[in-house]
C-alpha positions as CSV (number, residue, x, y, z in Angstrom):
1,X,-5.7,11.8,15.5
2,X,-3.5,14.6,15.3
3,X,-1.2,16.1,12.3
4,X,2.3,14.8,13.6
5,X,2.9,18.7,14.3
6,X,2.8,20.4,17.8
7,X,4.3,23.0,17.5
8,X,3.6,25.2,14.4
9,X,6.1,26.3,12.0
10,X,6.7,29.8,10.7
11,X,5.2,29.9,7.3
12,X,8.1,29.7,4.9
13,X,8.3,32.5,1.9
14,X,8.1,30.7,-1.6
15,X,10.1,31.1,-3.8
16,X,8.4,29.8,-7.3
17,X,4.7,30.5,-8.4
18,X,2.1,27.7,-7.7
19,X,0.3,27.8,-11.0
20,X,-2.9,26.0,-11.6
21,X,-1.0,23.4,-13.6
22,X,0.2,23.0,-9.6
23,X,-2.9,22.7,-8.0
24,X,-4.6,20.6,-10.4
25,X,-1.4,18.3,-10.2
26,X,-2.2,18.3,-6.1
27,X,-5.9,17.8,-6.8
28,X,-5.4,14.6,-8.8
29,X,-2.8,13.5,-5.8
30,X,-5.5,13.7,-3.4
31,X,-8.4,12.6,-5.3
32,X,-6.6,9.5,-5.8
33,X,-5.0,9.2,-2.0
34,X,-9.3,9.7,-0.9
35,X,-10.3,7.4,-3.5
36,X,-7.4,4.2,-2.7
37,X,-7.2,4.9,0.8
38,X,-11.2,4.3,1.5
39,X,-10.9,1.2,-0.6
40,X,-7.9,-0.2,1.1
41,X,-9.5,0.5,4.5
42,X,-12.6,-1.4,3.8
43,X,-11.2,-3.7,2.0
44,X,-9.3,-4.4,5.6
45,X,-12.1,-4.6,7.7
46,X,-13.7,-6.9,5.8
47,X,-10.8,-9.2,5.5
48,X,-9.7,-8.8,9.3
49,X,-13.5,-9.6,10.2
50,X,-14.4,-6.1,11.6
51,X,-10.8,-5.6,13.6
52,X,-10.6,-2.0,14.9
53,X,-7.2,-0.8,14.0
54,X,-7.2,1.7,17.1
55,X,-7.3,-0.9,19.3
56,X,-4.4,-3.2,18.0
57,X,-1.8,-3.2,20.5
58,X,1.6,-0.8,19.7
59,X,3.9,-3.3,19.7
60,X,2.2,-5.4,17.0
61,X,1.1,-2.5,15.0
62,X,4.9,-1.7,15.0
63,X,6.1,-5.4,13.6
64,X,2.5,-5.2,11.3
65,X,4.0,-1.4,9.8
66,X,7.5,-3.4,10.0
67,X,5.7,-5.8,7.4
68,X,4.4,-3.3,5.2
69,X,7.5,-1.4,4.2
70,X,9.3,-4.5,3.5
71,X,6.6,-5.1,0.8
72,X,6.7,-1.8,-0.1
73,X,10.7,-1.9,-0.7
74,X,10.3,-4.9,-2.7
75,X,7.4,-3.7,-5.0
76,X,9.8,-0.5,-5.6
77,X,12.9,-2.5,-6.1
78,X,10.7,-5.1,-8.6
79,X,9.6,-1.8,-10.6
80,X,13.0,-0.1,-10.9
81,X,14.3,-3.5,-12.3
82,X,11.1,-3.1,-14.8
83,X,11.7,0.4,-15.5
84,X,15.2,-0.4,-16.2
85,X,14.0,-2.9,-19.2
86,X,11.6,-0.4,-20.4
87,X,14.1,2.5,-21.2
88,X,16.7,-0.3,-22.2
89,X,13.7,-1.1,-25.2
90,X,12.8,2.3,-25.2
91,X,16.4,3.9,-25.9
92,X,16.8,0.7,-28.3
93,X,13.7,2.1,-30.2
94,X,14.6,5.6,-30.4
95,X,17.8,5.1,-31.8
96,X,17.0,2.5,-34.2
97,X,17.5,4.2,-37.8
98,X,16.5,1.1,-40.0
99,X,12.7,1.4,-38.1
100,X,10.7,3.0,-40.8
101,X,8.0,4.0,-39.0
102,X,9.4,7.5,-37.5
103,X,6.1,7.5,-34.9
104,X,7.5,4.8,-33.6
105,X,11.0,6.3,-32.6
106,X,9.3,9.2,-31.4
107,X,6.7,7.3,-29.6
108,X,10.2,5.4,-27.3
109,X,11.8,8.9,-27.3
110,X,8.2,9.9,-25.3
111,X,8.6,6.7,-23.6
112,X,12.2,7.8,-22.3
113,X,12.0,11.0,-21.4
114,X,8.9,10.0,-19.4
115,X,10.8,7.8,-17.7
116,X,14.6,9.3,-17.2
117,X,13.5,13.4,-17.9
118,X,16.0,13.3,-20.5
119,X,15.8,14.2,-24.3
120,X,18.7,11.4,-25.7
């Protein structure tokens, strides 16, 4: 299997520093891609009764790949619609002045900033 790459590109200056708040962030990203990725593999060998994904033929790998990123646009669009509720409760929450428990405000002002990147 090879990288996608052929012919390699000039390494490119950066311009920011990668701190270690980077690398653990990358660390995390790959632990998890390792971790779900020999899972999901498995997990498809056993339910495709030992098939040997090399050997599927291009064209139905194509319309199987085809399959995949339509699921994959309609998780994303399903969670966007759910996101959209939760910072619709969220930015309800944070702005609500008759709540009398303050941690509460604060806790849908974390909520929305998590979400959106904005403070208000």
């Amino acid at each position: 299997m090879t990288t996608g790459k052929v012919v390699a590109e000039k390494p490119k200056q950066l311009e920011f520093e990668f701190t270690e708040s980077h690398r653990y962030h990358l660390e995390q990203i790959k632990l998890a891609t390792c971790d779900l990725l020999d899972r999901k593999y498995k997990a498809g060998v056993q339910a495709y009764k030992g098939t040997k994904l090399w050997t599927m033929p291009a064209a139905r790998m194509v319309e199987n790949a085809i399959e995949e990123t339509i699921d994959q646009i309609t998780y994303l669009l399903s969670l966007r619609q759910n996101i959209r509720i939760i910072m619709e409760l969220a930015n309800e929450g944070m702005n609500d002045d008759s709540v009398c428990a303050t941690t509460s405000r604060e806790n849908c002002r974390a909520i929305w900033y998590t979400i959106t990147g904005l403070d208000k």
